[in-house]
Structures are given as C-alpha cells and as structure tokens.
C-alpha positions in Angstrom: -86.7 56.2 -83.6 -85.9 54.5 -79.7 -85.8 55.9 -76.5 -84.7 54.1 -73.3 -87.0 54.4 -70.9 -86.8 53.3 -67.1 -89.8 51.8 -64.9 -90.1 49.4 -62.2 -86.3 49.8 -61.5 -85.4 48.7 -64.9 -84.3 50.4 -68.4 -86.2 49.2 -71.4 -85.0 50.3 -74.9 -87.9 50.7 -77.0 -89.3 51.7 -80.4 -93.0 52.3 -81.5 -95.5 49.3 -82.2 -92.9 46.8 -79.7 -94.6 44.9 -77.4 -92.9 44.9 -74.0 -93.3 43.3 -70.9 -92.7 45.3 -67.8 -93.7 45.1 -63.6 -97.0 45.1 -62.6 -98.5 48.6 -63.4 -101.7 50.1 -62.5 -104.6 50.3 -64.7 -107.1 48.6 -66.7 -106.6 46.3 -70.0 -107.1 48.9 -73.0 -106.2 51.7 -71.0 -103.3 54.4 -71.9 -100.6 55.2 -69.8 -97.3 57.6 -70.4 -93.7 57.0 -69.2 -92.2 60.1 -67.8 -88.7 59.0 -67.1 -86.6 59.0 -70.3 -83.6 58.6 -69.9 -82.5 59.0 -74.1 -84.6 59.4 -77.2 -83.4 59.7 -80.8 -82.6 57.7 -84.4 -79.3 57.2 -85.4 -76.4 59.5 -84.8 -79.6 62.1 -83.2 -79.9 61.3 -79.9 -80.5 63.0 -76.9 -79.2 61.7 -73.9 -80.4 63.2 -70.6 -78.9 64.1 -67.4 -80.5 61.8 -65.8 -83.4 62.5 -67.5 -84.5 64.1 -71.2 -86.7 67.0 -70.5 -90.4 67.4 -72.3 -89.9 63.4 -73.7 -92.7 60.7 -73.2 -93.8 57.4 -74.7 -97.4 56.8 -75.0 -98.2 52.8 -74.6 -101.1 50.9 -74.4 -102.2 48.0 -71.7 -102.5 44.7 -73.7 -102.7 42.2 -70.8 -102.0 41.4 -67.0 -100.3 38.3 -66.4 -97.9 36.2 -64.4 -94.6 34.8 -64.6 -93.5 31.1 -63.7 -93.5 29.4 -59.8 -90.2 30.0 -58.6 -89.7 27.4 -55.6 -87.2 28.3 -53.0 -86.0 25.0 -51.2 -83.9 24.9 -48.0 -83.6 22.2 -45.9 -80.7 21.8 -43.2 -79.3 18.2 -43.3 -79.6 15.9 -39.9 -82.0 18.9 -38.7 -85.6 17.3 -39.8 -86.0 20.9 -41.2 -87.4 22.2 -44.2 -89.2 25.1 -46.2 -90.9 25.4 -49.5 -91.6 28.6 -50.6 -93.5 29.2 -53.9 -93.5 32.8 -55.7 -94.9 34.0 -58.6 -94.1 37.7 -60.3 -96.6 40.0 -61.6 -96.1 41.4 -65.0 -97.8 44.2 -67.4 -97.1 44.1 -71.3 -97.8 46.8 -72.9 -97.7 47.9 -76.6 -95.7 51.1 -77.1 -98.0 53.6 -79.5 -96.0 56.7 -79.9 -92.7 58.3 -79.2 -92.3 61.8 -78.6 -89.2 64.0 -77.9 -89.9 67.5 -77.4 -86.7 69.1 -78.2 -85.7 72.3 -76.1 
C-alpha cells in the first residue's frame, strides 16, 4: 500500500516503514505527527485518487532526526567593478519514518 502525500510544497510517494526526508517540521525527536493532505492512497489497481484531496486518509510517521543539508554558496561578482558577494545557505530538513497508512474509505 502507498499514498502520495504533500507537505512543505512538495508531493512525496510513500509506503509504510520508508524513511523520508522532508522540510523542516515542528516537533521533537521521537515525537508523532500525521499528514492530513493526501492527495492518493491505495495498492495496485485500488487507488483512490482525491479531488484535490482524499477524504478521512492520514499517514502516521515518526520524527527520527533534525538535520541540515549542504552550504550552498552564491557568488556574484561584477567584473572591472571591485564588487563582490558571498552568500552561504544551508536548508533545514526533517526525516521522518512513516509508521502507518490509513485510508478511510467513504
């Protein structure tokens, strides 16, 4: 069984027991959170597909770890200007383990 669910902007197909590394979400290592928005859940040739969204569905996951993603440098200079800028970033990331799937058929 999947389901494609969408958070921080993005659509993530998923299955139970994966792994999965999203945006930065609230909450505490160890801690349980549910995604509301899903946008299809099913296995094989049974799947519901929402419009936009599958009513009554969730996926439980679990918080394994807060972490970071590489330094992204943004260089410009302008030639013959003596002008510069370094800019560093780094992205914040959540990966969570997905524990159950559930869709509540209507």
């Amino acid at each position: 069984m999947f389901a494609v669910i969408k958070t921080g902007g993005k659509q993530h197909r998923v299955v139970a027991d994966e792994v999965l590394t999203v945006g930065k979400l609230d909450g505490d290592v160890g801690s349980k959170i549910t995604f509301g928005e899903i946008l299809a859940i099913g296995s094989g040739d049974d799947v519901m597909i929402g419009a936009p969204l599958v009513s009554g569905a969730s996926v439980a996951a679990e918080i394994v770890e807060h972490a970071r993603g590489p330094k992204v440098i943004a260089f410009k200079k302008r030639r013959r200007q003596n002008s510069k800028r370094k800019r560093g970033h780094r992205q914040d990331y959540t990966i969570v383990k997905i524990v159950s799937l559930d869709g509540a058929k209507n």
